[in-house]
N, C-alpha and C positions, 0 to 999 in steps of 0.2 A: 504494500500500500504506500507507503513512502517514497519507493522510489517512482511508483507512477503520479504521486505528485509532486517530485522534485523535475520528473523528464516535462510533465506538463506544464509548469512554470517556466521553464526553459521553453517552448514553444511559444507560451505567451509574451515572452523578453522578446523572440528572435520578429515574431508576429508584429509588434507595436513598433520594432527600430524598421524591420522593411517596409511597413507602411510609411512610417514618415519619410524614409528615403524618399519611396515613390510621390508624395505630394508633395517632395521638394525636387521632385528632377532629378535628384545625387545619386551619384553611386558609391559602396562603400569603399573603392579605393581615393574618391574625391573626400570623403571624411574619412580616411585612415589619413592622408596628407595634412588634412583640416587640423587635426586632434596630434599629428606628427608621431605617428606610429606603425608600424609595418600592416601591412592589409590581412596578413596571417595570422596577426595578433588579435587585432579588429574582429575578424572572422568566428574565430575561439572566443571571443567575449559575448559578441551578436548570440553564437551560436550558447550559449548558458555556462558558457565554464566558472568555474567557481574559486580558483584561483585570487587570491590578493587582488595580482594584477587587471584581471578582467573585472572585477568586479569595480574597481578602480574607470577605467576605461569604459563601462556602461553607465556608470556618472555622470563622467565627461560626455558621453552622447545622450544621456538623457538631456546634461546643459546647452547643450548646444544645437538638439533637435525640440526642444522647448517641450518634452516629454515629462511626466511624472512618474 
């Protein structure tokens, strides 16, 4: 049970950043440059990793794709 609400949460992260991609035109390596980070990185964080670092970096693109 947990972990199918940890993978579902993670869908809903990856669900909210590609939408606002899409109604800004962006693509994520125009915000992986945006945010100055490798697109690989970017990717792994979109994608729900949980990590320090991504967790970090999904911050920064909630700040800056004006997301909650």
């Amino acid at each position: 049970m947990t972990e199918e609400i940890i993978v579902q949460g993670a869908k809903e992260i990856k669900k909210k950043i590609k939408g606002a991609l899409i109604e800004r035109d962006m693509t994520q390596v125009e915000l992986a440059k945006l945010l100055n980070v490798n697109p690989q990185v970017l990717n792994r964080a979109i994608h729900g990793d949980m990590s320090p670092r991504s967790i970090q970096i999904r911050k920064e693109i909630y700040k800056v794709l004006g997301l909650n």
